[in-house]
C-alpha positions in Angstrom: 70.1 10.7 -1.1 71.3 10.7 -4.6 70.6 7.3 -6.1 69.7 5.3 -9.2 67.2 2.4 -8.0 64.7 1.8 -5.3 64.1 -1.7 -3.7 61.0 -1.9 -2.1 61.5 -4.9 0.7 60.0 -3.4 3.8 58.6 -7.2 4.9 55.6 -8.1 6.9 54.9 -9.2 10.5 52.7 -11.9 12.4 49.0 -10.7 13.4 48.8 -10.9 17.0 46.1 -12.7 18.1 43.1 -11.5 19.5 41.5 -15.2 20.3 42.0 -18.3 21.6 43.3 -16.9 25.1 47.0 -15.9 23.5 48.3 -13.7 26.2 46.5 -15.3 29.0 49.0 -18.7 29.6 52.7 -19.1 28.7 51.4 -22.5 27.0 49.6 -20.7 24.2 52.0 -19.2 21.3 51.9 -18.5 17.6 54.1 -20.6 15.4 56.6 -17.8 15.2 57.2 -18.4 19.0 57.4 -21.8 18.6 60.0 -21.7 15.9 62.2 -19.8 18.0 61.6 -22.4 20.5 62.7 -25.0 18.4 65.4 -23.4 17.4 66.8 -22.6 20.9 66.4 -26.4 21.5 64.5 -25.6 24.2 63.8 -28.8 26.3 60.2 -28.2 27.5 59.1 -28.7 24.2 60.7 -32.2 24.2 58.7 -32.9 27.5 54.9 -32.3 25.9 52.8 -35.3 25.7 49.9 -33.4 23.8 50.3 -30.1 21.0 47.5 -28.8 19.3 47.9 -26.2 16.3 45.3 -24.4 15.5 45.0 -22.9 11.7 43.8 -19.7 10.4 44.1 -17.7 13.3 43.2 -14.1 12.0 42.6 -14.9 8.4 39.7 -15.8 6.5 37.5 -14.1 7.9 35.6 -11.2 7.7 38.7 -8.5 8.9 41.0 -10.3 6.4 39.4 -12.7 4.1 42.1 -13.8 2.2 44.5 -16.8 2.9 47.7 -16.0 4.0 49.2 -19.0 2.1 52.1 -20.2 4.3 50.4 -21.2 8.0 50.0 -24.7 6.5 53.8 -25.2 6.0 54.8 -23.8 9.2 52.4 -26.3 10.6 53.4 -28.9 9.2 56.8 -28.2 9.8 56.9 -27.5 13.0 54.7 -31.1 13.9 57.5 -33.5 12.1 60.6 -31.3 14.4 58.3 -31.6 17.2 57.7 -35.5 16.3 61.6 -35.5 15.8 62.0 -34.4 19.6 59.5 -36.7 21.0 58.0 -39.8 18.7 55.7 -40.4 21.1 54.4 -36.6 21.5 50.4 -36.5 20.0 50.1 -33.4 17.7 46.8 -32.6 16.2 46.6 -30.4 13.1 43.0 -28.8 13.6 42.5 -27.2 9.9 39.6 -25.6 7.7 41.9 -26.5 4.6 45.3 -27.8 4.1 47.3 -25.6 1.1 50.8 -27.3 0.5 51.2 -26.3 -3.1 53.7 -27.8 -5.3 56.1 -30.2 -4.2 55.7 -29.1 0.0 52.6 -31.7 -0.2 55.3 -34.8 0.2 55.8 -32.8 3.8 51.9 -33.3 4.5 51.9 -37.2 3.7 55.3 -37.5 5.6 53.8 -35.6 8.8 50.7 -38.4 8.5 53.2 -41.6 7.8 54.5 -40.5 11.5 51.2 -39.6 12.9 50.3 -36.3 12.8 46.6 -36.5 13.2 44.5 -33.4 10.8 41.2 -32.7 12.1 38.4 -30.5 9.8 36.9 -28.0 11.4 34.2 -25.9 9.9 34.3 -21.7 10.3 30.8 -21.5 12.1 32.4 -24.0 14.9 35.9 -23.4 15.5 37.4 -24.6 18.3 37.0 -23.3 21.8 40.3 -22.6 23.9 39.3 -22.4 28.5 41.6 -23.0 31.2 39.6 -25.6 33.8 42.3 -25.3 36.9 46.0 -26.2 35.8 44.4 -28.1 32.6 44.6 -26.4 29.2 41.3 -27.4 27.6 40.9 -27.8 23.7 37.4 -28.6 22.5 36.3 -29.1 18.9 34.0 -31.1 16.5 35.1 -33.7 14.9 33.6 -34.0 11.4 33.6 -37.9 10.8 32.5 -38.6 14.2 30.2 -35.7 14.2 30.8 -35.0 18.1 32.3 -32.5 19.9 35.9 -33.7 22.0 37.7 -32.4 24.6 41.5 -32.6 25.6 44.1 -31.3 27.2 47.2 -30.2 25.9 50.4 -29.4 27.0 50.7 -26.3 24.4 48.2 -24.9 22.2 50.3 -23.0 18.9 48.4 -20.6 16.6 49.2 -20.4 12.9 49.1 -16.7 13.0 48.0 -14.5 9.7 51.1 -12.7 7.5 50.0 -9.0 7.8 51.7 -6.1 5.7 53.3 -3.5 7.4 52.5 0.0 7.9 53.5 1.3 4.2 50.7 3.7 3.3 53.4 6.7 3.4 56.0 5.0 1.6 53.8 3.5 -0.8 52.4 7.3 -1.1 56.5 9.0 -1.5 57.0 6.4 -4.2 53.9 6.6 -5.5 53.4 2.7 -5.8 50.5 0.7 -5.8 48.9 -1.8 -2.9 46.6 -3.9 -2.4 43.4 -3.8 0.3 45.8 -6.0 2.6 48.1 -3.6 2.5 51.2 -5.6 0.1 52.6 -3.9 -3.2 51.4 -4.8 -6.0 53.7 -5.3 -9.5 54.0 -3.7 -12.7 52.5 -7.5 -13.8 52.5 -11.1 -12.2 53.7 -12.4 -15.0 56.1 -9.9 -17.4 57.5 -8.1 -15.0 56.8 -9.8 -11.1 59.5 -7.7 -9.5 59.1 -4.3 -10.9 56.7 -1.6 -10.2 54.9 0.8 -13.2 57.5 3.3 -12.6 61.4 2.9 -13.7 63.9 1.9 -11.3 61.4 0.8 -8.7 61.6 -3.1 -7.8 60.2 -5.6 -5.5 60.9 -8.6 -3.2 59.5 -10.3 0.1 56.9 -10.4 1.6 56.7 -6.3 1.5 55.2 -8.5 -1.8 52.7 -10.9 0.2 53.0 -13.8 2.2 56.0 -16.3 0.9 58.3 -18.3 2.2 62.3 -17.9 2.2 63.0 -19.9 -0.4 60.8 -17.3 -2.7 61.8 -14.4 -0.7 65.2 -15.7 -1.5 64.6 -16.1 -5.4 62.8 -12.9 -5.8 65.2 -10.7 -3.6 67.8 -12.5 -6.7 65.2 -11.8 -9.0 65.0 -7.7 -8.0 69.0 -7.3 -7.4 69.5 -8.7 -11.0 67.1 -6.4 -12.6 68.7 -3.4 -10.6 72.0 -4.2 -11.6 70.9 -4.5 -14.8 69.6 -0.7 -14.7 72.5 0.7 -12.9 75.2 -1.2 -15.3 73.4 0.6 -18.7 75.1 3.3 -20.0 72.2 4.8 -22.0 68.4 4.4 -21.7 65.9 3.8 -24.5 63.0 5.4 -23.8 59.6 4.9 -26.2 58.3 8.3 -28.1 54.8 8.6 -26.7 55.6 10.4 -23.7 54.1 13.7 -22.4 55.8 16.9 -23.4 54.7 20.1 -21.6 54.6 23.5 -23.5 55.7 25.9 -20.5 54.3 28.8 -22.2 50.8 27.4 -22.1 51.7 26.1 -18.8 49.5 27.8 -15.5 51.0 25.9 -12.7 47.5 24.6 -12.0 49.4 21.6 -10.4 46.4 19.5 -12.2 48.6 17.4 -13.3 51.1 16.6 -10.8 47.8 15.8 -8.7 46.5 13.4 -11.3 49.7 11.4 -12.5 49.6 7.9 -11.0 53.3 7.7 -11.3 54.1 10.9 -10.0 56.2 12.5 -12.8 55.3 15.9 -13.8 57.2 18.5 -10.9 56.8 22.3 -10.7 60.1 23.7 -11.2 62.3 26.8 -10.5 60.2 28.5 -13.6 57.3 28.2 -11.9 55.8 26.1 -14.8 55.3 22.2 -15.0 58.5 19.8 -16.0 58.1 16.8 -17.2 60.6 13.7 -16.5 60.5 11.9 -20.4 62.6 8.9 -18.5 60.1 8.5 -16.2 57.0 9.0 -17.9 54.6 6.0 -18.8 52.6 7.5 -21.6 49.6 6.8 -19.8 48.1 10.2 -21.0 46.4 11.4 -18.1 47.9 14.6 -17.7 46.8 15.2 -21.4 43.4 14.6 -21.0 43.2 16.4 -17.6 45.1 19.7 -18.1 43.1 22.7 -18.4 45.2 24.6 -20.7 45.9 22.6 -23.2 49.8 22.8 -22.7 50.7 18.8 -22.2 50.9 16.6 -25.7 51.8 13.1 -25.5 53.7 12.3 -28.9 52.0 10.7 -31.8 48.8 10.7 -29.9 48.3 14.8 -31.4 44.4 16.5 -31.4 45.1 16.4 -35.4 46.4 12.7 -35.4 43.5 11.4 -33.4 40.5 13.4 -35.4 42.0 12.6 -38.8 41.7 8.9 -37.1 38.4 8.9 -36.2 37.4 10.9 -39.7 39.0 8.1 -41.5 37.1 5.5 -39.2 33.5 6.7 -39.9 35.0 7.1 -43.7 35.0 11.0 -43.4 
């Protein structure tokens, strides 16, 4: 397909978890289940007396070690609808650290005012899940009383991990960069936090990393505006130091087509190397690596750079 920009929004999915009995009783679901639940407006939710969330189910630890940054809203969200349904209804929070950045911390306090009750639990004693009969037994150490208790609970709701999608071949056609979780990773957080190295390419969702709508929202805005912007030009500027080949030099070792992280230099029809200048990023690498000598990147010349380092040692 003929085409002038690439949006990369290929989105994540909920781990599925491997703990905690989730698959063994209808009661047990992530918070992705329970969402749907709520939103159906599905009575048996209203009937609960007891709901335990447990957090960081399949993150931080030593498979994924990072946070995935937007369990603790879900959470928290999902307690105040479920407190909404039924005031009466206990909810426990059990936690290893509560992250609601910026202004979603007001949530947190409200979700206490109406009592939501957040209980610390350390990583080397996380709660244990069994089923004793019909009973659904939560059991788990509370750190001020420094005792182990035991409850049952009408549903037990896992705050499930944000994992990246399968992207490797994607990210390997585009030739785009990810991260050891899997997410792509920008041209630069903070110049350019919806574009990738390459022209053309851009960014959004959580194909980005874990986020929430609101910033899938504003970035999906963010990436549309900077694609319009590059489809609406009528001309491109493009800088001078960019790699030219010289196709008489040129062996079609394929060296560099191998070793360009962007992707850029093709073997055409000739039989001889072809270099997109639009496309390039002056990086130089192809320079350096060619055998033959037959890439230049402008102003960066053999001549310019030895008369450069004469002229630094005073030669």
């Amino acid at each position: 397909i003929d085409h002038g920009v690439t949006i990369v929004a290929t989105g994540a999915h909920e781990y599925q978890p491997r703990e905690f009995l989730y698959g063994d009783d209808s009661r047990i679901m992530t918070q992705l289940e329970l969402g749907r639940m709520l939103h159906d407006r599905s009575r048996d939710a209203a009937r609960w007396q007891r709901a335990v969330m447990i957090q960081c189910v399949g993150s931080r630890n030593d498979e994924n070690p990072n946070c995935s940054r937007i369990c603790c809203q879900g959470a928290v969200k999902h307690a105040l609808e479920l407190k909404e349904l039924n005031p009466d209804m206990e909810v426990f929070v059990l936690y290893r650290d509560m992250r609601m950045y910026g202004m979603l911390e007001d949530y947190y306090k409200e979700a206490r005012s109406r009592g939501v009750m957040f209980v610390r639990f350390s990583a080397k004693e996380p709660p244990q899940v069994n089923i004793s009969g019909d009973n659904l037994q939560v059991t788990f150490t509370d750190h001020v009383l420094q005792r182990p208790i035991r409850m049952n609970v009408d549903a037990l709701v896992l705050s499930a991990a944000t994992m990246a999608n399968e992207t490797e071949e994607l990210a390997s056609f585009l030739k785009v960069p990810r991260n050891a979780e899997g997410f792509f990773i920008e041209a630069h957080a903070k110049l350019r936090p919806v574009d990738f190295a390459s022209e053309g390419i851009y960014l959004c969702g959580t194909a980005h990393g874990p986020k929430l709508i609101s910033e899938s929202i504003s970035q999906a805005m963010a990436a549309a505006s900077r694609a319009a912007a590059f489809l609406s030009a009528r001309d491109m500027t493009i800088g001078g130091v960019v790699s030219r080949v010289d196709q008489g030099l040129c062996a079609a070792c394929l060296v560099c087509v191998r070793r360009c992280p962007y992707g850029v230099p093709q073997i055409n029809r000739d039989n001889v190397s072809e270099i997109n200048e639009a496309l390039c990023q002056g990086c130089g690498i192809c320079v350096s690596e060619c055998p033959a000598k037959a890439i230049h990147l402008g102003h960066y010349d053999d001549d310019q750079i030895m008369a450069k380092v004469a002229a630094l040692f005073g030669r």
